[in-house]
DSSP file (Angstrom, degrees, kcal/mol; ACC not computed):
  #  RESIDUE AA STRUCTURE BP1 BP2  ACC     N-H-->O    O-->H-N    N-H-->O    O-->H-N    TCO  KAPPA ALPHA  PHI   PSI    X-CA   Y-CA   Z-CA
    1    1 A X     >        0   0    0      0, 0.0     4,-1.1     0, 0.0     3,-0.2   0.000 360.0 360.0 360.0 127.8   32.7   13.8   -7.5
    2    2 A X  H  >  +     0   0    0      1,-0.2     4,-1.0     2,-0.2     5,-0.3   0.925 360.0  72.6 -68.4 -46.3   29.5   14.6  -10.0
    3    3 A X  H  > S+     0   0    0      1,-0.2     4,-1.3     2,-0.2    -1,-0.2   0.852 101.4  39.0 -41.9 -53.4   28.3   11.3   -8.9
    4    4 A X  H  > S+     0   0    0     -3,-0.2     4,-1.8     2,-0.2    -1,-0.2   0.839 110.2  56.8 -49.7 -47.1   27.5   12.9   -5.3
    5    5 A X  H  X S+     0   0    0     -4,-1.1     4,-1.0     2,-0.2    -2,-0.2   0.920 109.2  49.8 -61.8 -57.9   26.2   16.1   -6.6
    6    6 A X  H  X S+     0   0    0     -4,-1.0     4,-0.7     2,-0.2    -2,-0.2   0.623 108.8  48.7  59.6 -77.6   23.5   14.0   -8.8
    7    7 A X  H >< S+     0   0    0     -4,-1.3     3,-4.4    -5,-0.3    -1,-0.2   0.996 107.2  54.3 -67.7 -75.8   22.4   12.0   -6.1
    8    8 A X  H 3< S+     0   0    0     -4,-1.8    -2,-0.2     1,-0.3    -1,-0.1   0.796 110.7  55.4  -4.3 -77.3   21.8   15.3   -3.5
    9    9 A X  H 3< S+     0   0    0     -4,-1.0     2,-0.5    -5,-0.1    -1,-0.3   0.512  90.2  88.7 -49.5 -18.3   19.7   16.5   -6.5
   10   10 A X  S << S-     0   0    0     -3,-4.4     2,-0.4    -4,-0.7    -1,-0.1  -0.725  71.5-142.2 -87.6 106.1   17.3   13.4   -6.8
   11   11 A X        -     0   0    0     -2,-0.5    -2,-0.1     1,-0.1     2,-0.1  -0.759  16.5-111.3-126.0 149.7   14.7   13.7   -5.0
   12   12 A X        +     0   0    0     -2,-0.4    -1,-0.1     1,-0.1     3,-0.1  -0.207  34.9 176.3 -78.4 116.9   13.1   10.5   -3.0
   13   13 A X  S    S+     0   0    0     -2,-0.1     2,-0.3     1,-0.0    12,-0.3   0.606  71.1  34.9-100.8 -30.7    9.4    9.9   -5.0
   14   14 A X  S    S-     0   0    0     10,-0.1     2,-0.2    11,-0.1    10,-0.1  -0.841  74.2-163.9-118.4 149.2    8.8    6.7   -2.7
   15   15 A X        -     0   0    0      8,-1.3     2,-0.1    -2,-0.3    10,-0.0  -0.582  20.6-120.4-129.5-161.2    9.6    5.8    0.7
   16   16 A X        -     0   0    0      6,-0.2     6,-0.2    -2,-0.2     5,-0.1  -0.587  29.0-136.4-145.3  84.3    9.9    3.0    3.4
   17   17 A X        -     0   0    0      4,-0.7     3,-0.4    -2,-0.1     5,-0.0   0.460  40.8 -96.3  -2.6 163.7    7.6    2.9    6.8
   18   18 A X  S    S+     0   0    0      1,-0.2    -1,-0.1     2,-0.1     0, 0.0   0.504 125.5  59.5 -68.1 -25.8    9.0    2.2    9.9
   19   19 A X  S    S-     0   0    0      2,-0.1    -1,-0.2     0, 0.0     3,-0.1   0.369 116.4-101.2-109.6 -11.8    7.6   -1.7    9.2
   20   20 A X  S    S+     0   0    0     -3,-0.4     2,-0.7     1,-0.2    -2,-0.1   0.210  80.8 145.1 110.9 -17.0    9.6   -2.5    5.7
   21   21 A X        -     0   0    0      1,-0.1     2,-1.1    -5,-0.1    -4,-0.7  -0.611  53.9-124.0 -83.8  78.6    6.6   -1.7    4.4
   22   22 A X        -     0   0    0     -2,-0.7    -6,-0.2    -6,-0.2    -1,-0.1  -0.392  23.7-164.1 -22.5  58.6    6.6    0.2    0.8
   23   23 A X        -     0   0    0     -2,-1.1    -8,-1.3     1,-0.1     2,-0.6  -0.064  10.6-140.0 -45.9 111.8    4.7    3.5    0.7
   24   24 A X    >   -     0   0    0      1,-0.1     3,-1.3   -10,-0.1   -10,-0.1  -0.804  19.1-132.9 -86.2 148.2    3.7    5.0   -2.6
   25   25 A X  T 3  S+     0   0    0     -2,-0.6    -1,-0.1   -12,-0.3   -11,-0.1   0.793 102.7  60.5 -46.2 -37.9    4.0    8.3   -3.0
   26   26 A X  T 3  S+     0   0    0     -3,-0.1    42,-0.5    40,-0.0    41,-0.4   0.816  95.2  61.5 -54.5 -37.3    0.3    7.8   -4.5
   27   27 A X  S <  S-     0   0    0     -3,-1.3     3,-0.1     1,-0.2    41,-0.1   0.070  95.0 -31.3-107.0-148.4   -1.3    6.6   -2.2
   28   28 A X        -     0   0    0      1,-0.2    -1,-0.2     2,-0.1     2,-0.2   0.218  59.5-103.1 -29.0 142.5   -2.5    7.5    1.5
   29   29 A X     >  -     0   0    0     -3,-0.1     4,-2.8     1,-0.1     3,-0.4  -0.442  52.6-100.4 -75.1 158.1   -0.7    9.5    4.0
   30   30 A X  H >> S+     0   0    0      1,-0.2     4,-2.1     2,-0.2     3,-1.3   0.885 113.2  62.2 -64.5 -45.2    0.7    7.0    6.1
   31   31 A X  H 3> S+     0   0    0      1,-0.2     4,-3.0     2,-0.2    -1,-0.2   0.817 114.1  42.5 -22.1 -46.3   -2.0    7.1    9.4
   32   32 A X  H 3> S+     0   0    0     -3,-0.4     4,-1.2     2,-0.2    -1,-0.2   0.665 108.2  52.0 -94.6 -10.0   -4.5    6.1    7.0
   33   33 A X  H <X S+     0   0    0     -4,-2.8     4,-1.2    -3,-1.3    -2,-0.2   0.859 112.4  52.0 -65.0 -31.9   -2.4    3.6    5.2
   34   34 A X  H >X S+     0   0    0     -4,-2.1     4,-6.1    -5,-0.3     3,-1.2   0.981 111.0  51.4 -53.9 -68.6   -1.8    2.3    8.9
   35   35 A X  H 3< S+     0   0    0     -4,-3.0    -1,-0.2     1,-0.3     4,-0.2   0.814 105.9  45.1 -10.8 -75.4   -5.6    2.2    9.4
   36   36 A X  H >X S+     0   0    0     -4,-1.2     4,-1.9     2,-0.2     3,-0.7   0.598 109.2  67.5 -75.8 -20.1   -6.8    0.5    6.8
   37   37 A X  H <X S+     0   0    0     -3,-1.2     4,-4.6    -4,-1.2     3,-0.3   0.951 105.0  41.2  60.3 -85.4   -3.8   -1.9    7.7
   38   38 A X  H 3< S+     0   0    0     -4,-6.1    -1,-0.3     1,-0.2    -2,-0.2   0.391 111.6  50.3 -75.7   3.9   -5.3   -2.8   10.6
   39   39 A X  H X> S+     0   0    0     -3,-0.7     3,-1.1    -4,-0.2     4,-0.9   0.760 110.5  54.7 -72.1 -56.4   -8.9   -3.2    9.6
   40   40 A X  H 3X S+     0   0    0     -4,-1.9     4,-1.7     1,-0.3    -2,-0.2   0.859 106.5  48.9 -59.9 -39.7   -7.8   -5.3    6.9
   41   41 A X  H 3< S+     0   0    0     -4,-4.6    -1,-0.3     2,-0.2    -2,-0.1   0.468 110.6  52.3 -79.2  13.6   -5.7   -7.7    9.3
   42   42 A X  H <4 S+     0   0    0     -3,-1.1    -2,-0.2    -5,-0.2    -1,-0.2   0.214 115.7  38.8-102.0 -33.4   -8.7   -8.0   11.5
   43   43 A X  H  < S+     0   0    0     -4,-0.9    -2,-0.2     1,-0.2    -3,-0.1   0.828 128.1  37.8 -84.3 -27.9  -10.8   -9.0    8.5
   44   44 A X    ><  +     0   0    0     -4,-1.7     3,-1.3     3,-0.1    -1,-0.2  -0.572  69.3 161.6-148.3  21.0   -7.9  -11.0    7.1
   45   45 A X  T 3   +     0   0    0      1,-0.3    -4,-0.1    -3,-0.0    -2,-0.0   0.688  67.8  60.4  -5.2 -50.8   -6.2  -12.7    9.8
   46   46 A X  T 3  S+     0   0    0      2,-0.1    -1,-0.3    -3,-0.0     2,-0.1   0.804  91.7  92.9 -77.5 -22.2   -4.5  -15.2    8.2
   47   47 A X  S <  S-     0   0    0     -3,-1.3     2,-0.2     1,-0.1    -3,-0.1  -0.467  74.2-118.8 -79.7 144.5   -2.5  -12.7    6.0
   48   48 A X     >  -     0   0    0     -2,-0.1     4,-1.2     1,-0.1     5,-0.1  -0.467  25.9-115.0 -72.0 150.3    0.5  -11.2    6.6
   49   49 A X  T  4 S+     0   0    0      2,-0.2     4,-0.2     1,-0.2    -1,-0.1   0.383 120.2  53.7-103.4 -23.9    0.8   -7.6    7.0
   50   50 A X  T >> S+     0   0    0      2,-0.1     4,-2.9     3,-0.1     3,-1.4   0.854 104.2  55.1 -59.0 -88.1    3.1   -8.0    3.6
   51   51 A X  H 3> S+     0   0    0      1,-0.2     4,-2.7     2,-0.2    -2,-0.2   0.767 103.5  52.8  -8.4 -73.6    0.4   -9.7    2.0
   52   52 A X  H 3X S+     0   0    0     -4,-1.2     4,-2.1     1,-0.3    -1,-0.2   0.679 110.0  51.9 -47.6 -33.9   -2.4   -6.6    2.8
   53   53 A X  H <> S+     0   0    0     -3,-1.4     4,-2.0     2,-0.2    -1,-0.3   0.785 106.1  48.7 -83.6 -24.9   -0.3   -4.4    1.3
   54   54 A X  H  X S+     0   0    0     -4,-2.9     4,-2.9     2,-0.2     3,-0.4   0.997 113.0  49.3 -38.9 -74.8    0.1   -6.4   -1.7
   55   55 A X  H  X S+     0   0    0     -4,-2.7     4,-1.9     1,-0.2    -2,-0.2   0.805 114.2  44.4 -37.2 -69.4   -3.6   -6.6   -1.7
   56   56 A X  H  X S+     0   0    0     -4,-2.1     4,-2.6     2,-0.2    -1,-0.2   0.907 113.7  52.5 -43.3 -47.1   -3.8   -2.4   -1.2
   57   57 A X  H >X S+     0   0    0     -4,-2.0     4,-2.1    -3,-0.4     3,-0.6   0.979 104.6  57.6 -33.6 -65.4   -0.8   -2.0   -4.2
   58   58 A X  H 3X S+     0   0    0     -4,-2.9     4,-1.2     1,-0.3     3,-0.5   0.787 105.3  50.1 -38.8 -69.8   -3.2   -4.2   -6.3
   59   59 A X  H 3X S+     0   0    0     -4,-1.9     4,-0.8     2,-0.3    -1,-0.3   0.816 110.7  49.1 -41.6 -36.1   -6.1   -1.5   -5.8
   60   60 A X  H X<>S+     0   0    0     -4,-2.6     3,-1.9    -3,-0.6     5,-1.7   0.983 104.7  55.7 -61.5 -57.1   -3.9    1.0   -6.8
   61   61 A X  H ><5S+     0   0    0     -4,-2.1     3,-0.8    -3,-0.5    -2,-0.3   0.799 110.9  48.1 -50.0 -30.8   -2.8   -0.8   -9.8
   62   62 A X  H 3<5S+     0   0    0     -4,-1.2    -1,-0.3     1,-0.3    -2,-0.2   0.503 100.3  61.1 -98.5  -5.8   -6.4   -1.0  -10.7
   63   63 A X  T X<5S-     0   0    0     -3,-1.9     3,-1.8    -4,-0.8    -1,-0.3  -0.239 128.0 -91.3 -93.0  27.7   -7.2    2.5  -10.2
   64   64 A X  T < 5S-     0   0    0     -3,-0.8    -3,-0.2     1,-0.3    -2,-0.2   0.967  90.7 -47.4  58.6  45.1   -4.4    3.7  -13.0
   65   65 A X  T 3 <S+     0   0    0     -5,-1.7     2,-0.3    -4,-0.2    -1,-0.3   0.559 117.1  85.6  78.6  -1.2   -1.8    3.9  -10.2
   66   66 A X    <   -     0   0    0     -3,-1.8   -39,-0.1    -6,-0.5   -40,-0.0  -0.968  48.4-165.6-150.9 170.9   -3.6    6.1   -7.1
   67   67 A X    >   +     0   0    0    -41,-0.4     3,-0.8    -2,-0.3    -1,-0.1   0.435  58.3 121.8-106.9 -14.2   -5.5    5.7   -4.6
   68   68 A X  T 3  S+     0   0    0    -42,-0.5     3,-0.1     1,-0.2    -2,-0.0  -0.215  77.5  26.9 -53.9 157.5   -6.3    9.8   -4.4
   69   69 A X  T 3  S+     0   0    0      1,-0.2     2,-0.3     0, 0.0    -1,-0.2   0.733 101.5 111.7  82.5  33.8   -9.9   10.7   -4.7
   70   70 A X    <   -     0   0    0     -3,-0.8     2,-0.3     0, 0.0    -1,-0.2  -0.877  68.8-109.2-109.8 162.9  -11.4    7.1   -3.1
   71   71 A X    >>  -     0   0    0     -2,-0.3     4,-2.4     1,-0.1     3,-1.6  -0.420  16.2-137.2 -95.2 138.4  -12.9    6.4   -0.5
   72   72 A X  H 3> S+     0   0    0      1,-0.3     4,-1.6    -2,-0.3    -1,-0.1   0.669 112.0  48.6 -46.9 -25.2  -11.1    4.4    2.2
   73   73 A X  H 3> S+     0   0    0      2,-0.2     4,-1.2     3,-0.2    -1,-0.3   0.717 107.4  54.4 -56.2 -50.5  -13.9    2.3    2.8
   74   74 A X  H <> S+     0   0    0     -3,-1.6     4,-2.1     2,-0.2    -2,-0.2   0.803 113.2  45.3 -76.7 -38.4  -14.0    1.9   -1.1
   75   75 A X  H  X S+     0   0    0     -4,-2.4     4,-1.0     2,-0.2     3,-0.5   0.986 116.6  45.2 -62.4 -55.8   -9.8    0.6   -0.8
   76   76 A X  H  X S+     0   0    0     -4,-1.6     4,-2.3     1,-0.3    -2,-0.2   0.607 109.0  52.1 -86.4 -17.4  -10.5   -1.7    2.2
   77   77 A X  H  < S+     0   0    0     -4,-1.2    -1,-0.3     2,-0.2    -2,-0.2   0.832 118.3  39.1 -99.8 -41.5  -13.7   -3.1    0.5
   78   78 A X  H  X S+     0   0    0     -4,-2.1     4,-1.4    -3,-0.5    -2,-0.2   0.779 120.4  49.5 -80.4  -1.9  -11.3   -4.0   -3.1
   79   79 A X  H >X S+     0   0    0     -4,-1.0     4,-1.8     1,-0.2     3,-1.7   0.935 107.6  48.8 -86.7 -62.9   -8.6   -5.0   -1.0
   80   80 A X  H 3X S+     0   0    0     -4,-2.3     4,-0.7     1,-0.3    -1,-0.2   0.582 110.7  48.3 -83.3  30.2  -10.4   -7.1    1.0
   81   81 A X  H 3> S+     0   0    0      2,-0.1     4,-1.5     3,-0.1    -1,-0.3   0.673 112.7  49.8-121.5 -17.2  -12.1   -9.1   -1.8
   82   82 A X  H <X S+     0   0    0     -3,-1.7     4,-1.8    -4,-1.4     5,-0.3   0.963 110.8  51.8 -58.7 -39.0   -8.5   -9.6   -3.9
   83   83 A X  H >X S+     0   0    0     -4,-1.8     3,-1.2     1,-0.2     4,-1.2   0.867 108.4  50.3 -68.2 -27.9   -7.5  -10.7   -0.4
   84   84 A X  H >X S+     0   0    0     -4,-0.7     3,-1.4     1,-0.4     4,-1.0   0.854 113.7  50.3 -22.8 -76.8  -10.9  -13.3   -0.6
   85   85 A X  H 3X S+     0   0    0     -4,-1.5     4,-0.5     1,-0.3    -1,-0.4   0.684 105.8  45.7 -26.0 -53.4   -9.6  -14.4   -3.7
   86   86 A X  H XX S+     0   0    0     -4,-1.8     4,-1.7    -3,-1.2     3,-0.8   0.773 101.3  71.5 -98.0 -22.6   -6.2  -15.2   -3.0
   87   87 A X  H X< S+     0   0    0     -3,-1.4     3,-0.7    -4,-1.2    -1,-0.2   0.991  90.7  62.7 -71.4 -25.3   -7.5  -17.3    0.5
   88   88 A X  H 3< S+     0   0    0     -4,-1.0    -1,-0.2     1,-0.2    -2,-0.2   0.936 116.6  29.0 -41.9 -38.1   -8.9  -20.0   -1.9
   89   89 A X  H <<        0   0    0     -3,-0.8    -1,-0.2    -4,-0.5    -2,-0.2   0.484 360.0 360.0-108.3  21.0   -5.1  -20.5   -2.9
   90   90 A X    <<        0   0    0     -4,-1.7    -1,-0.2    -3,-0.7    -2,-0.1   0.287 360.0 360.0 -42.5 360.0   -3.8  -19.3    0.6
């Protein structure tokens, strides 16, 4: 079946965390996504752990799609002012 050989050949640009959680390829090795994870939900309480990663995406998205070459401090500080943002309509 071609269909199989095809698939073998394609190789996985994105992943999925142990937590459901949507890893870009772009961004952070995962320990440091984890990190900032947990900083953010300590800053952020009321958000879900879905939510904060929205919030991280969004910084990516606003960095032209990656997070290389800032500083983590510099992600957790625009994620946590979208998340600011979003508790007014929380």
């Amino acid at each position: 079946d071609p269909g199989e050989n095809s698939l073998q050949k394609t190789s996985i640009s994105s992943s999925v965390n142990p937590s459901g959680i949507f890893v870009s390829p772009y961004a952070l090795n995962l320990s440091s996504f984890t990190k900032l994870i947990k900083r953010l939900q300590k800053k952020h309480p009321g958000f879900s752990r879905e939510e904060i990663a929205d919030a991280v995406q969004e910084v990516r998205r606003m960095n032209k799609g990656v997070l290389n070459g800032m500083a983590i401090s510099s992600i957790e500080e625009k994620a946590s002012d979208i998340l600011s943002s979003q508790q007014q309509k929380h």
